[in-house]
C-alpha positions as CSV (number, residue, x, y, z in Angstrom):
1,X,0.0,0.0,0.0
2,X,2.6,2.5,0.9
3,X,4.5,1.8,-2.3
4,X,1.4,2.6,-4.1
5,X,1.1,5.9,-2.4
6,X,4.8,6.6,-3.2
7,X,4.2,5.5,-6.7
8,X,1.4,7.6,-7.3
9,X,3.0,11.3,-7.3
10,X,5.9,9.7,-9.4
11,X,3.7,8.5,-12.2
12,X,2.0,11.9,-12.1
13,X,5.3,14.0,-13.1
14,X,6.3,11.7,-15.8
15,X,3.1,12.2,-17.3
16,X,3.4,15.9,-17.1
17,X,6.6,15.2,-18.5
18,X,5.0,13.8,-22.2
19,X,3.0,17.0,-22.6
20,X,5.5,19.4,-22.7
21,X,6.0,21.6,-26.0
22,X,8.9,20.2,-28.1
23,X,12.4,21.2,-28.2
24,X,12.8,21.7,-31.9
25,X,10.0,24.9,-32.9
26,X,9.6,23.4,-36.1
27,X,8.2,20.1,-35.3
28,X,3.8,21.0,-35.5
29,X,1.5,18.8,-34.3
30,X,-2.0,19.3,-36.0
31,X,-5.1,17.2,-34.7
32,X,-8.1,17.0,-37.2
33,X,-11.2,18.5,-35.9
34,X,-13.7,16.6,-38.6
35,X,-13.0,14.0,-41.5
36,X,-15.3,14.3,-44.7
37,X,-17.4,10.9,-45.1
38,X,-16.8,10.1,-48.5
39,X,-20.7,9.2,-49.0
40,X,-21.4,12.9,-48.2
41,X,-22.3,14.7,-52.1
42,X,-23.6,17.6,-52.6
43,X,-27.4,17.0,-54.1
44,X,-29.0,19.0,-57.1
45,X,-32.1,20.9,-56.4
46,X,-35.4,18.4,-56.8
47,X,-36.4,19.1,-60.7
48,X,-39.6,21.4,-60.8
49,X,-42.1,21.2,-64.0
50,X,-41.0,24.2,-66.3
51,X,-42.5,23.3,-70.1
52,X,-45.0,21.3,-71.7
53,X,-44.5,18.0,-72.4
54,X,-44.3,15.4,-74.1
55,X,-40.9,13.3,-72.3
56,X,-38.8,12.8,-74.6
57,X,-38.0,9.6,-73.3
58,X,-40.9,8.0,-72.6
59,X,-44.1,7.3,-73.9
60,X,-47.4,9.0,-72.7
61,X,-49.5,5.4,-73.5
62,X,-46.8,3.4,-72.3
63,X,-46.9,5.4,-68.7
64,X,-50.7,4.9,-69.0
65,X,-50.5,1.3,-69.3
66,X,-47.6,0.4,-67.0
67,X,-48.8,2.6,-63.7
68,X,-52.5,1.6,-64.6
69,X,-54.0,5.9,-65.2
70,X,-54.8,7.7,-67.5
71,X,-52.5,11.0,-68.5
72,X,-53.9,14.2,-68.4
73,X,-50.7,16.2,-68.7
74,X,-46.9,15.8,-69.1
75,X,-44.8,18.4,-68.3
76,X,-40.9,18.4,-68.2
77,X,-38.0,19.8,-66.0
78,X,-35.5,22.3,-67.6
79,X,-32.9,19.4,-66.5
80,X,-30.2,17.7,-69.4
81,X,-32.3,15.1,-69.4
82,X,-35.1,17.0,-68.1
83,X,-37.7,15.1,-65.6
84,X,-41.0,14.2,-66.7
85,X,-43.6,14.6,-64.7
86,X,-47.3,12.5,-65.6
87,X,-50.5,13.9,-64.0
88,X,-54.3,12.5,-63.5
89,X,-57.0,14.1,-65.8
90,X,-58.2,15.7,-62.0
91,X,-54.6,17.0,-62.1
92,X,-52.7,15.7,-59.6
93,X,-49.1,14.3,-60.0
94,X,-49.5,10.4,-60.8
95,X,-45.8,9.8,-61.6
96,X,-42.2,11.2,-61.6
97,X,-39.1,10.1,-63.3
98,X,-36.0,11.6,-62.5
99,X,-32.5,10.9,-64.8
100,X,-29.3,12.5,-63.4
101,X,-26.0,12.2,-65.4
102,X,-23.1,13.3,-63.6
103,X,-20.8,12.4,-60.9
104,X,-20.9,8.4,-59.3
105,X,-20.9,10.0,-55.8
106,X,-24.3,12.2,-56.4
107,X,-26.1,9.6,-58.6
108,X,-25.6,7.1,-55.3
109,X,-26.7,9.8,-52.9
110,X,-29.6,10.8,-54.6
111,X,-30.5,7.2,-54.9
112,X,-30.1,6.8,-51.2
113,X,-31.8,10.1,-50.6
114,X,-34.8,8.4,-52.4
115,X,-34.8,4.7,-51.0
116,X,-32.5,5.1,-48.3
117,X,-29.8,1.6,-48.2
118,X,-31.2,1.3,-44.6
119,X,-34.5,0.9,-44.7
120,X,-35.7,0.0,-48.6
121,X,-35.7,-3.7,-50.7
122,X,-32.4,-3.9,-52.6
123,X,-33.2,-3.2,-56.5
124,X,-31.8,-4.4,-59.1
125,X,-31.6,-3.9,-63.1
126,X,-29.9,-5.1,-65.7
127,X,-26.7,-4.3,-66.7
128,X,-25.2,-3.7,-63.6
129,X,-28.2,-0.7,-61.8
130,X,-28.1,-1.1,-58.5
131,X,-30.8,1.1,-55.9
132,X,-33.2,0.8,-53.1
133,X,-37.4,0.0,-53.6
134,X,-40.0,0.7,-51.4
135,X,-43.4,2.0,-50.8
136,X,-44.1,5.3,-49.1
137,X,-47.2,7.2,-47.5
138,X,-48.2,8.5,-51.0
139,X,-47.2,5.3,-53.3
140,X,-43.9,4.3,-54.0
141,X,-40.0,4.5,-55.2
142,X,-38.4,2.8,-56.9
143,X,-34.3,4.4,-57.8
144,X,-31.2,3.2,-59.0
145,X,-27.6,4.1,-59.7
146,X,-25.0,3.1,-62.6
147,X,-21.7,4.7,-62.8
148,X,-22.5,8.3,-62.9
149,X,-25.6,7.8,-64.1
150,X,-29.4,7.6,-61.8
151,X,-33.0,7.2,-62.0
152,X,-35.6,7.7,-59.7
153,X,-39.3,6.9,-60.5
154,X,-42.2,8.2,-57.8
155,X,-45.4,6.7,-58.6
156,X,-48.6,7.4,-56.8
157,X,-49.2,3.4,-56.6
158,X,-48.3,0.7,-53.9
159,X,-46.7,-1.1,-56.0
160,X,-42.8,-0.6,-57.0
161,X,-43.1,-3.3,-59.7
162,X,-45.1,-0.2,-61.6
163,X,-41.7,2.1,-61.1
164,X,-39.3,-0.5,-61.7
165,X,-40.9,-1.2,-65.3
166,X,-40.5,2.7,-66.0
167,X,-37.3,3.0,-65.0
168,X,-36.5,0.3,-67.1
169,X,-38.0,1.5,-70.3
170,X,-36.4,4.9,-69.5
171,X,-32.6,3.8,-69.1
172,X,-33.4,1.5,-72.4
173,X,-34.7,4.4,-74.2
174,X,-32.0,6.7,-73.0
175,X,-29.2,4.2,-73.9
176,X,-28.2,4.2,-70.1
């Protein structure tokens, strides 16, 4: 016990000892205050409807058929390619579909901003598209990621199978 006690004070001054500014002014010592998470990208502004339609990449009948409504509208996004947005004859917004072409880290956030890795079914397309599916209060999502390359689909249905099959048809007809 006593050589505890005498111990004690001793161990104290030799650490006091290791935090002493160095000899040699040179020598800096630098301690990061925050890393950058490589998954952090900086997202484009959501696409707003700006023109007329029709999309240039996908069919009015076809969206029609596939989300099971029919189209009272189209109207497009001023975005290279632009987003197409369908509406209901009463005017409401049936259906989105969002392409971005850009850099791989943004098209994987903006997937993951849309059907989040954590909590949506893994989806998958052809050719190597890789995303997140999953239904939400007002339908559903269905998004995935390629390279540098993305597309998202909103549909005012339950069911994703609707937004896969337009995704599809839109990477085909965009030569994704």
């Amino acid at each position: 016990m006593k050589r505890a006690l005498l111990l004690g004070p001793l161990l104290l001054v030799a650490l006091a000892g290791c935090t002493e500014e160095p000899d040699d002014p040179t020598v800096i010592t630098t301690t990061p205050t925050s890393i950058a998470s490589p998954t952090q990208a900086a997202l484009p502004p959501e696409p707003q409807p700006t023109a007329g339609g029709p999309c240039p990449y996908l069919d009015e009948d076809f969206v029609a058929d596939t989300n099971g409504q029919r189209v009272g509208k189209v109207q497009t996004s001023a975005d290279q390619p632009p987003a197409c947005f369908f509406y209901r004859p009463d005017g409401s917004v049936q259906l989105t579909v969002r392409v971005y072409e850009g850099d791989a880290s943004v098209a994987k956030a903006l997937v993951d901003a849309a059907a989040p890795v954590a909590t949506s079914n893994p989806a998958e397309l052809s050719g190597g598209w890789k995303g997140g599916a999953e239904a939400t209060d007002t339908g559903a999502v269905y998004a995935v990621a390629k390279d540098s390359s993305a597309v998202i689909v909103t549909t005012n249905q339950e069911q994703t199978i609707k937004a896969k099959q337009i995704a599809q048809e839109s990477i085909t007809t965009l030569g994704l």
